[in-house]
VMD Tcl script that builds the backbone (N, CA, C; Angstrom):
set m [mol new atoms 183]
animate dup $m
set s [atomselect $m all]
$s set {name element resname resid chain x y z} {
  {N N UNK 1 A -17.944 -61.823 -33.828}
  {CA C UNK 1 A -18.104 -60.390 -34.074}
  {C C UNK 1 A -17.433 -59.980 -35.386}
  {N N UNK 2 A -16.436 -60.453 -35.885}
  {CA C UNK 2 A -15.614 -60.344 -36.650}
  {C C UNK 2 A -16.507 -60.481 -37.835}
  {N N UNK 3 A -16.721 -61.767 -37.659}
  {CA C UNK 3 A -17.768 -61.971 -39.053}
  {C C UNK 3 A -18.873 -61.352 -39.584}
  {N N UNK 4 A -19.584 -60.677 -38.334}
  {CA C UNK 4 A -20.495 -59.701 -38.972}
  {C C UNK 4 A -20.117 -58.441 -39.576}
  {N N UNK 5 A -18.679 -58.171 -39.220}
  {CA C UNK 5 A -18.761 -56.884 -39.759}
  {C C UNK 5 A -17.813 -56.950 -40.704}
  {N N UNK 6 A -17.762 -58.395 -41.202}
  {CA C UNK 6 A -16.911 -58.880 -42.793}
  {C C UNK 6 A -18.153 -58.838 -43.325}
  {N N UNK 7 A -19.579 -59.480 -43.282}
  {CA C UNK 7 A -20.846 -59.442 -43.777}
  {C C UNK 7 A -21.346 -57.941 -44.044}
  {N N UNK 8 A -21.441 -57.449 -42.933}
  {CA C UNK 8 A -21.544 -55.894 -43.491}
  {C C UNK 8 A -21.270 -55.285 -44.283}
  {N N UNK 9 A -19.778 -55.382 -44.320}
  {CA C UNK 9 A -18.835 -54.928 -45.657}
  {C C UNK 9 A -18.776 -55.123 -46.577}
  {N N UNK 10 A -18.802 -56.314 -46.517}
  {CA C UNK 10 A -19.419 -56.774 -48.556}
  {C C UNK 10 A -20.674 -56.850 -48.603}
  {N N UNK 11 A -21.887 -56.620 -47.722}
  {CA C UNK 11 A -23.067 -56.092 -48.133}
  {C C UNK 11 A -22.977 -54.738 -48.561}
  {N N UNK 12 A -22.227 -53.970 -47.948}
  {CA C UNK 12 A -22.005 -52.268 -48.360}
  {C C UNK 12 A -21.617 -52.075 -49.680}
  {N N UNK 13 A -20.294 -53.143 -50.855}
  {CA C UNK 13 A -19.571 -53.248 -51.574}
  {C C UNK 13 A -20.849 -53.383 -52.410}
  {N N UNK 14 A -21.315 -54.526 -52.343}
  {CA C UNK 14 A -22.305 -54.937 -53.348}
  {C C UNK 14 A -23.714 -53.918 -53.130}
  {N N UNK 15 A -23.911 -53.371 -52.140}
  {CA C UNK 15 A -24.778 -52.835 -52.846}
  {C C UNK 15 A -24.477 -50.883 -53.356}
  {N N UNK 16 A -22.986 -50.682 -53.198}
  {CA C UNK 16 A -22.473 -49.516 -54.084}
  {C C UNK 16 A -21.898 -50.044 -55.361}
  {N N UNK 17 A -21.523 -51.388 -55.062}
  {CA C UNK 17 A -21.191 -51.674 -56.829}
  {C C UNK 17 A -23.057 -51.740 -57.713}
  {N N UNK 18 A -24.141 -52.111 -57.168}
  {CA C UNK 18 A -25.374 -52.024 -57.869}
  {C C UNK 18 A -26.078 -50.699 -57.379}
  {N N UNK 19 A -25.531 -49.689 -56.731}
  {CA C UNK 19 A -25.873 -48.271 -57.407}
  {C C UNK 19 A -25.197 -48.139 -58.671}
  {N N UNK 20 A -23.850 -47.716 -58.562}
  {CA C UNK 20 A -23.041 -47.707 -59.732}
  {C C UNK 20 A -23.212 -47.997 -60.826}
  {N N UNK 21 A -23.612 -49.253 -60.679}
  {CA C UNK 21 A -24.497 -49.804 -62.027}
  {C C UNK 21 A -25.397 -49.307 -62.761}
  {N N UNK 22 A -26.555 -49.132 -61.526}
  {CA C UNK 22 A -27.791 -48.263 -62.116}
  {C C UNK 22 A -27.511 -47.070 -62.627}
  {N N UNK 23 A -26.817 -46.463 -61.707}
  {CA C UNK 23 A -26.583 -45.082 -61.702}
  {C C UNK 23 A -25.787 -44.512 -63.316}
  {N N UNK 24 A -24.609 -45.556 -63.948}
  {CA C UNK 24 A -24.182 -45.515 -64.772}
  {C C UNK 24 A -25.074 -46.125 -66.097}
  {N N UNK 25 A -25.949 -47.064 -65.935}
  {CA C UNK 25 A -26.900 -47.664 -67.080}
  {C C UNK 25 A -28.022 -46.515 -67.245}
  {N N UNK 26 A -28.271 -45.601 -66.188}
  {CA C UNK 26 A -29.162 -44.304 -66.051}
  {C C UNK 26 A -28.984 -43.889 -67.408}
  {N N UNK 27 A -27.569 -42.683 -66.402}
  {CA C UNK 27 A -26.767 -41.846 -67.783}
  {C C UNK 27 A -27.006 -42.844 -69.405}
  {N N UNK 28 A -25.885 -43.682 -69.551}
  {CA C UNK 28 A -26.093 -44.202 -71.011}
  {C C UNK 28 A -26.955 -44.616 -71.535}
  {N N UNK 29 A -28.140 -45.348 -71.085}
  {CA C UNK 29 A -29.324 -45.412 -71.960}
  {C C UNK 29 A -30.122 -44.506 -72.019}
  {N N UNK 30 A -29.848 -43.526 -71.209}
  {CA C UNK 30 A -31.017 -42.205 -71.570}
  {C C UNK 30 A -30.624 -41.088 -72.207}
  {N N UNK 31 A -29.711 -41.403 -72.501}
  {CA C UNK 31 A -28.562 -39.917 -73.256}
  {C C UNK 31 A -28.612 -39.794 -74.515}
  {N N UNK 32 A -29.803 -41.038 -75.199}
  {CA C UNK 32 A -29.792 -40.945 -76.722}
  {C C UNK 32 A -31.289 -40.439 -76.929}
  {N N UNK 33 A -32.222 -40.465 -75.577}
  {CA C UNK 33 A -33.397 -39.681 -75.430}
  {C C UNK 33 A -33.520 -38.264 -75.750}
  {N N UNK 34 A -35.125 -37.913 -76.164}
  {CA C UNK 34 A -35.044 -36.274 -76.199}
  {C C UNK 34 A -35.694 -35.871 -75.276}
  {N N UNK 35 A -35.726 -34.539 -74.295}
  {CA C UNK 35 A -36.818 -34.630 -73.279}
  {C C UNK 35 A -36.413 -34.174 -72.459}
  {N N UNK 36 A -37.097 -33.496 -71.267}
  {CA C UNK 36 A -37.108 -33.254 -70.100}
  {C C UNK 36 A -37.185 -34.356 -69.050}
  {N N UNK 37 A -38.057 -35.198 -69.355}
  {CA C UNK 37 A -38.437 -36.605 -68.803}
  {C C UNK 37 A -37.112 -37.080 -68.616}
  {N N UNK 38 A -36.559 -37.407 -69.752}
  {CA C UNK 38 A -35.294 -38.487 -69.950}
  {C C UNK 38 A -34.192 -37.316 -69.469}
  {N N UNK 39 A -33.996 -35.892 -69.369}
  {CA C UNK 39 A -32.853 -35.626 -69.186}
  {C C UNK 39 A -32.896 -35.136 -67.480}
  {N N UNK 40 A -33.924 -35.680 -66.961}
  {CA C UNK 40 A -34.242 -35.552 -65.263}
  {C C UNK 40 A -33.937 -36.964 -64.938}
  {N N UNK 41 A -34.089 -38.324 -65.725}
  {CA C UNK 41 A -33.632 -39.294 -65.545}
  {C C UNK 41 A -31.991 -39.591 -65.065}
  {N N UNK 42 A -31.059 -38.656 -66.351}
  {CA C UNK 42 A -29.937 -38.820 -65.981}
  {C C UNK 42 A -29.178 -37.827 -64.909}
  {N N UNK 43 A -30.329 -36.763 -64.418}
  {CA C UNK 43 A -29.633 -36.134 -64.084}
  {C C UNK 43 A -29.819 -37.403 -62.359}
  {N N UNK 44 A -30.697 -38.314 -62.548}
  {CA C UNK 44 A -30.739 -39.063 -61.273}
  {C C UNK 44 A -29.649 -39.554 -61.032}
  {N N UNK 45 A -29.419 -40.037 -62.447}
  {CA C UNK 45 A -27.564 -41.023 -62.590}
  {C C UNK 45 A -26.637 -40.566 -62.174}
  {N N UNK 46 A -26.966 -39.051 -62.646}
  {CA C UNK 46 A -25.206 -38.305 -62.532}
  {C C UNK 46 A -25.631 -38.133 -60.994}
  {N N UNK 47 A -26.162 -38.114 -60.594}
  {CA C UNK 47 A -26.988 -38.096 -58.458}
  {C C UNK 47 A -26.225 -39.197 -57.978}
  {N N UNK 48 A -26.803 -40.466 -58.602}
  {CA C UNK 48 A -26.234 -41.183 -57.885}
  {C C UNK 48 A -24.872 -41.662 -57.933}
  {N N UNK 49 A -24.264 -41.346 -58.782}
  {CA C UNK 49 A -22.941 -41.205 -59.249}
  {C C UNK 49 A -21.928 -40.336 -58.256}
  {N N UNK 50 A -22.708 -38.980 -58.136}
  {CA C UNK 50 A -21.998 -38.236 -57.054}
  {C C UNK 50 A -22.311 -38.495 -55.150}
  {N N UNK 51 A -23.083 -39.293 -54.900}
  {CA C UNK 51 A -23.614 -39.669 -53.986}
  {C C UNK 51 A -22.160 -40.978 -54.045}
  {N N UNK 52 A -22.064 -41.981 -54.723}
  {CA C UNK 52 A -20.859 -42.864 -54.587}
  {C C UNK 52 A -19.826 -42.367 -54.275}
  {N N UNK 53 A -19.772 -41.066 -55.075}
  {CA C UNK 53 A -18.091 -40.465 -55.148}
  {C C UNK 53 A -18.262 -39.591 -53.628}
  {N N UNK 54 A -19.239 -39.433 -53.162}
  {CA C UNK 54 A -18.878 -38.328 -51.996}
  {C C UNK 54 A -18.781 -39.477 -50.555}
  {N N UNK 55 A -19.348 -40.854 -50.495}
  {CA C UNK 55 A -19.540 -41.711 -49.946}
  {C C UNK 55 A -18.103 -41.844 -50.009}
  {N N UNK 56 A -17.293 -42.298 -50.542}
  {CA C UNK 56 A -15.998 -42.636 -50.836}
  {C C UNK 56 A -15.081 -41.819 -50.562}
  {N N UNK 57 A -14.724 -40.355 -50.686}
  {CA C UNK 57 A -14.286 -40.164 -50.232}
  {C C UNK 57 A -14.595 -39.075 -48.943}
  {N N UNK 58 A -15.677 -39.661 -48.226}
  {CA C UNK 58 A -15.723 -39.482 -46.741}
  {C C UNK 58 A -14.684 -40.012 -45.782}
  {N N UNK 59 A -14.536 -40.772 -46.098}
  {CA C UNK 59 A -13.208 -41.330 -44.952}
  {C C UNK 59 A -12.219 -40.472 -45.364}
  {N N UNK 60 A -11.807 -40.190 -46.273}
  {CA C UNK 60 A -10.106 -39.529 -46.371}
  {C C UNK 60 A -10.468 -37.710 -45.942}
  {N N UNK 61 A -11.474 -37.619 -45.119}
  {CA C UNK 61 A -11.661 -36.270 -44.536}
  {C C UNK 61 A -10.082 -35.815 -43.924}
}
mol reanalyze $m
mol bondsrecalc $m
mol representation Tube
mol addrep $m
């Protein structure tokens, strides 16, 4: 039992460390764009960015 929910956990890790990622490669490669297009892009980033940060600190309710 133990082990699955060590598996869980670093499935959870890795896949908020590859939002993060995206979410942060969003913002910086589209921030040198002009546009509505590109500035709805980052506003996905800065989304998923705040979606990490509110995930995180859910536990310290």
């Amino acid at each position: 039992m133990k082990d699955g929910f060590t598996m869980m956990k670093w499935l959870r890790y890795v896949l908020m460390t590859a939002l993060f990622a995206v979410s942060l490669s969003l913002v910086v490669v589209f921030q040198r764009h002009i546009g509505a297009l590109y500035a709805g892009i980052m506003l996905l980033g800065i989304g998923g960015l705040l979606l990490l940060l509110w995930i995180y600190n859910r536990k310290y309710r």
